[in-house]
C-alpha positions as CSV (number, residue, x, y, z in Angstrom):
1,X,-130.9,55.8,-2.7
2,X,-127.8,53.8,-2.3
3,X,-126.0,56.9,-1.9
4,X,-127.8,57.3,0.9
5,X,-128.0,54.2,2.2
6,X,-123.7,54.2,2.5
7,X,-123.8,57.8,4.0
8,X,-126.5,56.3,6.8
9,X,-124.8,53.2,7.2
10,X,-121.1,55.3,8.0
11,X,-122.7,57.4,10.4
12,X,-124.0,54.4,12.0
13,X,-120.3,53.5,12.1
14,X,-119.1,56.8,13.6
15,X,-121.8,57.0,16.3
16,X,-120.3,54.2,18.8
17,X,-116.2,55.2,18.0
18,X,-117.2,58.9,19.4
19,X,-119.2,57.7,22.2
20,X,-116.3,55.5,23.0
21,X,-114.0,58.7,22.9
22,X,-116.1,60.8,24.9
23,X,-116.3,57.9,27.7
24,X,-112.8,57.4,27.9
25,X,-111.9,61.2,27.7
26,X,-114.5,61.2,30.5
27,X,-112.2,58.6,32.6
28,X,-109.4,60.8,32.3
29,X,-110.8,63.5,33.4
30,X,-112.1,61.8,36.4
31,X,-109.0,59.6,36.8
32,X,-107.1,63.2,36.7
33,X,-109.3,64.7,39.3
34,X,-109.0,61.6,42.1
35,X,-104.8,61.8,41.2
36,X,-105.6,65.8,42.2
37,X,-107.5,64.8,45.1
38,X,-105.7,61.8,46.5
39,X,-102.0,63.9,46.0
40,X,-103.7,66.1,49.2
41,X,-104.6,62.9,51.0
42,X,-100.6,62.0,50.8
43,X,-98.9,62.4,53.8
44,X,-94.8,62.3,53.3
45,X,-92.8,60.3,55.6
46,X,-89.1,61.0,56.2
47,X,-87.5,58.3,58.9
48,X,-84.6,60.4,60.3
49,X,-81.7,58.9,62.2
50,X,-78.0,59.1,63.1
51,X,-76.3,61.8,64.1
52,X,-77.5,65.3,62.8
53,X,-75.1,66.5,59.7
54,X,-75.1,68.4,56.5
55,X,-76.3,65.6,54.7
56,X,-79.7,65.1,56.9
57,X,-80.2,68.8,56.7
58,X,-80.2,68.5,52.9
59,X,-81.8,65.6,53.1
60,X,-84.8,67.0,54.9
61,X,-85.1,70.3,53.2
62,X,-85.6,67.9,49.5
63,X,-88.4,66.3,51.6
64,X,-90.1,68.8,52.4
65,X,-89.8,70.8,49.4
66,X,-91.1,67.6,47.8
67,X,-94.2,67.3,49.5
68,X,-94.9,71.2,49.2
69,X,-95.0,70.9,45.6
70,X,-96.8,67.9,45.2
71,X,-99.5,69.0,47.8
72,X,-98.9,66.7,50.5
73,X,-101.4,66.8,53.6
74,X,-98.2,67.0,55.7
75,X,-94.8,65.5,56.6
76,X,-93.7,63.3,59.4
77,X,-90.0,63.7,60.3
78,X,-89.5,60.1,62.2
79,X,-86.6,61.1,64.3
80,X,-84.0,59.0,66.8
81,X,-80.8,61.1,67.1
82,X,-78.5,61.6,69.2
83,X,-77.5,65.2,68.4
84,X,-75.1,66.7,65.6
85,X,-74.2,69.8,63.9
86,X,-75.2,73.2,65.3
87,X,-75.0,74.5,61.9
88,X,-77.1,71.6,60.5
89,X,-79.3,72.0,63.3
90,X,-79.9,75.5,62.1
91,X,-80.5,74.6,58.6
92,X,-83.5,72.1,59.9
93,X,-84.9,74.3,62.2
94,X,-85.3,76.9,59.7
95,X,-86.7,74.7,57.0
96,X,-89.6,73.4,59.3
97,X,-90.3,76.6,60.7
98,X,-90.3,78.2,57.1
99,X,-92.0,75.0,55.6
100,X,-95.5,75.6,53.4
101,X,-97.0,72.4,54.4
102,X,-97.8,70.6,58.2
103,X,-94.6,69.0,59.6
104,X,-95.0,66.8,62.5
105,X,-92.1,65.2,64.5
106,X,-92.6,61.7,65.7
107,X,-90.0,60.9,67.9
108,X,-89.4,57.1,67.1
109,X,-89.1,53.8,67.6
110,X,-89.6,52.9,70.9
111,X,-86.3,52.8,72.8
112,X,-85.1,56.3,70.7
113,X,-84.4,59.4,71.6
114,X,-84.1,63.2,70.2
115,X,-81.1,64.7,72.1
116,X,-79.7,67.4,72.2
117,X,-80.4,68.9,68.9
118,X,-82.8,66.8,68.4
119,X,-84.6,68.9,71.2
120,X,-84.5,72.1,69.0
121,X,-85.6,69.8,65.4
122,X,-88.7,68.2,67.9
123,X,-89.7,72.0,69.2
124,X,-90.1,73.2,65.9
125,X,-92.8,71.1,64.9
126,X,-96.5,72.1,64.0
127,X,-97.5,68.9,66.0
128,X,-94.2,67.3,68.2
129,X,-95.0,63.2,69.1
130,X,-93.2,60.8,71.1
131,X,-93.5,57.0,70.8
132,X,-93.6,55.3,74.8
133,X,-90.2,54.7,75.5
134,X,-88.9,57.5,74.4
135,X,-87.2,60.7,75.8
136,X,-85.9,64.2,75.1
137,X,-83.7,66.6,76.2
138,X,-80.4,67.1,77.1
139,X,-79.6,69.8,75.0
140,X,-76.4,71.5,77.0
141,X,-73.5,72.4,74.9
142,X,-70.9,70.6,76.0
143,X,-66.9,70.8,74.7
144,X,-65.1,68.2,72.1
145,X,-64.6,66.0,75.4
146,X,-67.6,65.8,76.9
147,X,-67.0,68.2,79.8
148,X,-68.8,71.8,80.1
149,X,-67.4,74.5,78.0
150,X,-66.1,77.1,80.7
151,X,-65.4,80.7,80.8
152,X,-66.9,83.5,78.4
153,X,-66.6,81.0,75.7
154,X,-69.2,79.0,77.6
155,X,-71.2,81.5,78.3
156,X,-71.3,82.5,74.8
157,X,-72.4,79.2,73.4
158,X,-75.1,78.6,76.3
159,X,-76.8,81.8,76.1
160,X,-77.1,81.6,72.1
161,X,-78.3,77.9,72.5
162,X,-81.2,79.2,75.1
163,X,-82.1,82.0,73.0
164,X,-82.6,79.8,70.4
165,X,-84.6,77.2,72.0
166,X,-86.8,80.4,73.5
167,X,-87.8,81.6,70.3
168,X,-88.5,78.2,68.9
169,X,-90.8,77.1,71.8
170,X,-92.3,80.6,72.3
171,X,-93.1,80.1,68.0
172,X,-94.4,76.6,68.6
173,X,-96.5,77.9,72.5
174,X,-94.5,75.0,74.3
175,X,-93.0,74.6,77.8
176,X,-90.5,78.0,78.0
177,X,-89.0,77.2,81.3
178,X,-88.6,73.2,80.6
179,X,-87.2,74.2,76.7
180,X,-84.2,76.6,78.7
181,X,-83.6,73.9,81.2
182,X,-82.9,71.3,78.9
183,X,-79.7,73.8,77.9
184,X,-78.9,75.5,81.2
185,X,-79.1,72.3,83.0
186,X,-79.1,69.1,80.6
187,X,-82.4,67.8,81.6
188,X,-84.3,65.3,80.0
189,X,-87.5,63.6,79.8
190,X,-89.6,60.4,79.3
191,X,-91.7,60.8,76.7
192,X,-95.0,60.4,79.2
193,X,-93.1,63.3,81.4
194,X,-92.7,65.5,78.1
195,X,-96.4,65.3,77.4
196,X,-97.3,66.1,80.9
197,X,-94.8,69.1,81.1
198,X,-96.3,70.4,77.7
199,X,-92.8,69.8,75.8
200,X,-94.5,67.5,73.3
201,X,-98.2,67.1,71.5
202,X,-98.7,63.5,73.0
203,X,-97.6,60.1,72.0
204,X,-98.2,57.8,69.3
205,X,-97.0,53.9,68.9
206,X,-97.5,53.8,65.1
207,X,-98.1,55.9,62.1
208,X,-101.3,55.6,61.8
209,X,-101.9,56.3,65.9
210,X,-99.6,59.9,64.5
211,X,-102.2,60.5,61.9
212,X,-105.3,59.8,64.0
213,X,-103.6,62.5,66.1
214,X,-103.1,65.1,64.0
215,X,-106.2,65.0,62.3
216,X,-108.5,68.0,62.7
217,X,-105.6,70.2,64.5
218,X,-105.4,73.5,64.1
219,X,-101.3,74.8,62.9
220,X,-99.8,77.8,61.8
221,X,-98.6,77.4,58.8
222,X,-97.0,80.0,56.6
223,X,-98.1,82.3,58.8
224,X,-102.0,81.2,58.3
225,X,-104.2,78.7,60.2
226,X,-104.2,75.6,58.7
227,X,-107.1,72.9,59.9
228,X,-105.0,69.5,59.5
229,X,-107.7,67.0,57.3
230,X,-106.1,63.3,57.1
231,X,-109.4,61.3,57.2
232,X,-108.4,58.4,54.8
233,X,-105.0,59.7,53.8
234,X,-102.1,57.7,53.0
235,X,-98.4,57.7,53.6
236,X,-95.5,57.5,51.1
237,X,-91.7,57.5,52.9
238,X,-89.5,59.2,51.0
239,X,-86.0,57.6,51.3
240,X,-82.9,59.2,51.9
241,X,-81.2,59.0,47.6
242,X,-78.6,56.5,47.7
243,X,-75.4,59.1,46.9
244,X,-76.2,61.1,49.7
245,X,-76.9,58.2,52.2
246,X,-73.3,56.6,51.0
247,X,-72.2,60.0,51.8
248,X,-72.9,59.6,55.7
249,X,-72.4,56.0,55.5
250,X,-68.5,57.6,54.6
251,X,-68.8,60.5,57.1
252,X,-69.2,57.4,60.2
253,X,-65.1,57.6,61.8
254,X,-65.5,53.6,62.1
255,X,-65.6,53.1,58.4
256,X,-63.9,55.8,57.0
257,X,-61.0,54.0,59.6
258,X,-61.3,50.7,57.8
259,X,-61.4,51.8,54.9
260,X,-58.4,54.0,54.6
261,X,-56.6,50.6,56.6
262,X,-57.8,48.3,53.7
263,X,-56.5,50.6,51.3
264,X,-53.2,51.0,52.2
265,X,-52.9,47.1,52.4
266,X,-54.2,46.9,49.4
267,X,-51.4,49.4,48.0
268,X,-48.9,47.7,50.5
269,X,-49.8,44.2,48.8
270,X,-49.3,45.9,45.0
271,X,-45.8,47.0,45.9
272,X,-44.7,43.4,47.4
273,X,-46.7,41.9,44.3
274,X,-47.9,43.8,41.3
275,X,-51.0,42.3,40.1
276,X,-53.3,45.7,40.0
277,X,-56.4,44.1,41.5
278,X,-54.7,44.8,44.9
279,X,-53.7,48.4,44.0
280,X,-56.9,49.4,42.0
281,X,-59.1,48.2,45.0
282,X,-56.6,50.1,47.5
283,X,-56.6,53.2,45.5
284,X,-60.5,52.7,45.6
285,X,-60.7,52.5,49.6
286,X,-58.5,55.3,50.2
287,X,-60.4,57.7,47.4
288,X,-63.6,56.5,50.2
289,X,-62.1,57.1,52.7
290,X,-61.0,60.4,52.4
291,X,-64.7,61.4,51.2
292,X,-65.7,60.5,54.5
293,X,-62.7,61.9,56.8
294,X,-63.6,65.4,54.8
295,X,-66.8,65.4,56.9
296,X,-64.8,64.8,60.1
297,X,-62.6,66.5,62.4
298,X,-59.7,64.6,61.1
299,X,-56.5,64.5,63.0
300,X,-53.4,64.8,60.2
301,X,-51.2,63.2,63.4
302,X,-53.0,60.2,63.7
303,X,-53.0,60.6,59.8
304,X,-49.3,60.4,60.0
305,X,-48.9,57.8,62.7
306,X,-50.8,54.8,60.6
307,X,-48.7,55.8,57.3
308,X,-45.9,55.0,59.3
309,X,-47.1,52.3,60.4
310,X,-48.2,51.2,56.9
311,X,-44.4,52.2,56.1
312,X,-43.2,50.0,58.6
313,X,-45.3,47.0,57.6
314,X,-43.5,47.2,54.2
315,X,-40.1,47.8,55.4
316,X,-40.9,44.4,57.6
317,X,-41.1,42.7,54.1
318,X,-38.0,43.3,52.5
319,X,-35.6,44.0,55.7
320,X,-34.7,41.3,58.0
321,X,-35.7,43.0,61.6
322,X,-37.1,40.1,63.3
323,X,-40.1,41.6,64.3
324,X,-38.4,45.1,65.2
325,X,-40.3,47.0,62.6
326,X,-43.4,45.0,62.7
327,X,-44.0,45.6,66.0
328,X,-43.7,49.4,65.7
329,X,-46.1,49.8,63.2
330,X,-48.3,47.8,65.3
331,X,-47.6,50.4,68.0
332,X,-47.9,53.2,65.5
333,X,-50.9,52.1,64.0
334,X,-52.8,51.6,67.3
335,X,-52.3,55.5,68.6
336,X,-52.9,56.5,64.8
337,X,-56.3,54.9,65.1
338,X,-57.0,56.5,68.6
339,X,-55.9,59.9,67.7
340,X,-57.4,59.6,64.2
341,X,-59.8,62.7,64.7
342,X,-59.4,65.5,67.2
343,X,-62.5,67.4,69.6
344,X,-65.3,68.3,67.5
345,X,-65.2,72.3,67.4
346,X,-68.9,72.4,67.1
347,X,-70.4,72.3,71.2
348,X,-73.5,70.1,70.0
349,X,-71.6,67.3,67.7
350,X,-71.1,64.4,69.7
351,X,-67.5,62.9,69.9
352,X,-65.9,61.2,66.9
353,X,-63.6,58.4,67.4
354,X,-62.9,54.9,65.6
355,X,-65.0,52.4,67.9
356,X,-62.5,50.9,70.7
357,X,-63.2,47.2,69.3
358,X,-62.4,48.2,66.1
359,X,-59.0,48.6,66.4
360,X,-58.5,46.2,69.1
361,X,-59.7,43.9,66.4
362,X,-57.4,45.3,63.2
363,X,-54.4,45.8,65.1
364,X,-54.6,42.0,66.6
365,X,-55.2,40.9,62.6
366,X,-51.7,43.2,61.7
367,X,-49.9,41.5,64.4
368,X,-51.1,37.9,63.2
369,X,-50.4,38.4,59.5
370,X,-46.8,40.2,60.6
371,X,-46.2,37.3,63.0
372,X,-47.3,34.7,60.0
373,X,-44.2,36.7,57.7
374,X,-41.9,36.3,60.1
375,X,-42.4,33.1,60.9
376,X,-42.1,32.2,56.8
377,X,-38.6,33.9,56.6
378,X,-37.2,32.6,59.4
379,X,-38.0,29.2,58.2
380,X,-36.9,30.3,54.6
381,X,-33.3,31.3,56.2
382,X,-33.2,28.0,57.9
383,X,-34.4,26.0,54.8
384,X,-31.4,27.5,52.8
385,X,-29.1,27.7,55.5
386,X,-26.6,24.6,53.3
387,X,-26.0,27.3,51.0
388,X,-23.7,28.9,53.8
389,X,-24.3,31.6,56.2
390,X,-21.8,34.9,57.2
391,X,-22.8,36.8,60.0
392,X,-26.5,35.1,60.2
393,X,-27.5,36.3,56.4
394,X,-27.2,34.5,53.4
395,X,-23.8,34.3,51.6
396,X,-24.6,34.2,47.8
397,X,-23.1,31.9,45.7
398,X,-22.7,31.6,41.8
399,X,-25.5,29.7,40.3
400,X,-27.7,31.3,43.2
401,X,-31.3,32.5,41.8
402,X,-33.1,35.6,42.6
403,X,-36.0,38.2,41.7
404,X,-35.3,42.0,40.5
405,X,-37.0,43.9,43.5
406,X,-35.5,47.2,42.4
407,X,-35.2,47.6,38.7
408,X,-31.3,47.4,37.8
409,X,-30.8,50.5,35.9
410,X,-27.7,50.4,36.2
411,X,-27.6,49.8,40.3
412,X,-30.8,48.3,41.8
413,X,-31.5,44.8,44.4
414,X,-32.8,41.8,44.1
415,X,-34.7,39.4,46.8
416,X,-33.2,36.0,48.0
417,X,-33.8,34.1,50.5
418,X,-36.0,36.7,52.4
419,X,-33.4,39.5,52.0
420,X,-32.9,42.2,49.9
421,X,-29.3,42.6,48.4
422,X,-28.0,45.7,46.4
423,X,-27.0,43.9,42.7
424,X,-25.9,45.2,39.0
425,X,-26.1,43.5,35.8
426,X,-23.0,41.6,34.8
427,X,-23.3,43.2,31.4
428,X,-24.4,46.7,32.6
429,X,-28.2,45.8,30.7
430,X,-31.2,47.4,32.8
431,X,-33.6,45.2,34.0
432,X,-36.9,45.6,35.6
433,X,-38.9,44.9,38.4
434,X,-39.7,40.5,38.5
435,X,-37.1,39.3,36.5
436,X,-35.7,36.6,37.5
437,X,-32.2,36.4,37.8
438,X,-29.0,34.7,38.7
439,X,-26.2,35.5,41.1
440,X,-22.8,35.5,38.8
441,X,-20.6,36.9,41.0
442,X,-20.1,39.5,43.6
443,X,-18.3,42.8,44.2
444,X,-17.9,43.6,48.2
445,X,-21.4,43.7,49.2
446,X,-23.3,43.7,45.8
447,X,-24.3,41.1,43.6
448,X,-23.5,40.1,40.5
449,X,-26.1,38.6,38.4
450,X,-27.3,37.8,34.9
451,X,-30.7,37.3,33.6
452,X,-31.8,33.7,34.4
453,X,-32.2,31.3,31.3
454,X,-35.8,30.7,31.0
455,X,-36.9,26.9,31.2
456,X,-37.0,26.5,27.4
457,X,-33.8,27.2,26.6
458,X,-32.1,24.6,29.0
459,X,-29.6,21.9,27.3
């Protein structure tokens, strides 16, 4: 009996630990199921902006691939370009049109605009939006410049661009003859004027006015009919990752610009004074730099032009020019920054160039911090003028203290009084860069000099 008693008692135990089990394993399976079913309530937002380039081509094919294999309801591409790429353009185009899942282009914020290819990206849509304020269009290639591309060339490149936009409007049953003159003939429209012409779905202020919208349309998807079902569906944006948008951040002419100028100060500054902050942060800004000017049509003459100017900057240091050198690499540096990158070779990029107040702003700061050196070795000159002057530069005297600016090895130059004089060691020792030294004696135009005794070891 008390066998059984224990065995009754246990199973009393074991009843309420598996009914717990089977509830919870019962949550998880419904908790599982609602993840299933809100996933297809999910609608994927990718805000879109800037000028159309490799890196928003890539960055739109991950969305979308994205939100195909998770099962999203659909995608909205929130666009406000400019134009870009050709090739680029190509790549989105063919990812939307090929896409598994609903993509809608909202044309957005209010104020925006999807030019030039932005027209082809909008046309391709399942379901194209514009927020008021808006407009579209003005999708003529146009040369490096600005101006019309002539002759067969022209022709060439217009006739491929309307092609294109044919087939992408005939695909998406929009406005043919307003799709071929937005190439032939650069026109454009408000975004009430697009939805009137049939160029566009309708308008939406706000996300949510998108997905009331789009819910219940009927898209091809995939080649198959899909019925669009967003009642109580939610939206997740989906970012640009942070390497590829400091990849266009680089690729923008403006910042590439400064960056490549505050690196080459920063080297400039390690050569006058070695203190590797200056040159590790340089080295840094040019290694930037040159990420981003591989994404432009860079111009290796304007290239040239601020080296030389950086060149001359230095020289302006060391060599007693009164401003000479200065102000030509303030003149160099100015037509390096405006002829930094040539004509785009691609008829739908827009123009690259370093913004005009830019380097109205960099080159003033060069000319004040040159002006500021010059000003401090004039006054240096005239502060140790009673140690004698012949022909306007210093004459150099025995007991007369100076820095190793060239290491002596066995023929090298030191730095006095704001100029740089050839010198050798009075002993024929080598001696490197910084140490101090003093002037001995001197043969013709070199100096003689000595290492100088260090504090310590005075009387």
């Amino acid at each position: 009996m008390t066998a059984e008693v224990i065995v009754r008692h246990r199973s009393r135990q074991v009843r309420p630990i598996r009914l717990l089990a089977a509830v919870l394993l019962l949550l998880g399976l419904i908790g599982l199921a609602g993840t299933s079913w809100a996933a297809g309530k999910v609608v994927y937002v990718l805000p879109t902006t800037g000028i159309v380039d490799e890196g928003m081509a890539k960055y739109l094919a991950d969305g979308i691939a994205r939100a195909e294999q998770d099962g999203a309801a659909a995608v909205v591409i929130k666009l406000n370009t400019p134009g870009g790429a050709l090739f680029a353009t190509n790549d989105i185009v063919g990812s939307i049109l090929e896409a598994k899942v609903p993509v809608i282009v909202w044309v957005a914020p209010a104020g925006g605009f999807a030019a030039s290819a932005g027209t082809f990206i909008t046309l391709s849509a399942n379901i194209a939006l514009m927020a008021p304020g808006t407009s579209i269009g003005a999708a003529s290639p146009v040369s490096g410049e600005g101006g019309d591309i002539t002759g067969t060339e022209g022709d060439k490149v217009r006739n491929d661009a309307i092609a294109k936009i044919t087939a992408i409007a005939t695909e998406r049953h929009r406005n043919i003859n307003w799709a071929v003159q937005a190439v032939s003939a650069a026109r454009s429209s408000s975004a009430t004027e697009a939805v009137g012409l049939g160029v566009v779905d309708g308008m939406a202020s706000t996300i949510d006015d998108v997905l009331a919208f789009a819910n219940g349309r009927q898209v091809k998807v995939a080649g198959s009919s899909v019925t669009l079902d967003l009642t109580g569906a939610s939206t997740t944006q989906i970012d640009m990752s942070p390497f590829l948008a400091l990849i266009r951040l680089l690729s923008d002419p403006t910042i590439a610009f400064l960056l490549f100028s505050a690196g080459s100060a920063g080297l400039l500054a390690e050569l006058w004074s070695p203190n590797f902050v200056t040159g590790i942060l340089g080295a840094l800004c040019i290694i930037l730099a040159f990420i981003g000017l591989g994404a432009l049509p860079l111009n290796f003459g304007g290239v040239l032009l601020i080296i030389l100017a950086i060149v001359l900057f230095g020289l302006e240091l060391t060599v007693t020019s009164h401003g000479l050198l200065g102000f030509g690499g303030l003149v160099c540096f100015a037509l390096g920054a405006s002829a930094l990158f040539t004509a785009p070779v691609d008829p739908f990029e827009p123009l690259v160039r370093v913004a005009t107040p830019v380097i109205v702003t960099t080159t003033l700061t060069a000319a004040v911090f040159l002006a500021l050196v010059v000003w401090a070795a004039i006054r240096s000159r005239d502060m140790l003028a009673p140690m004698g002057t012949v022909g306007g530069a210093v004459a150099l005297s025995p007991g007369t203290e100076a820095i190793v600016r060239r290491p002596i090895e066995p023929v090298g130059s030191i730095h006095v009084a704001g100029e740089e004089w050839s010198a050798r060691s009075a002993d024929g020792r080598p001696l490197e860069r910084g140490v101090p030294v003093r002037v001995v004696g001197t043969d013709g135009l070199i100096a003689i000099v000595e290492p100088a005794p260090s504090p310590s070891s005075g009387s």
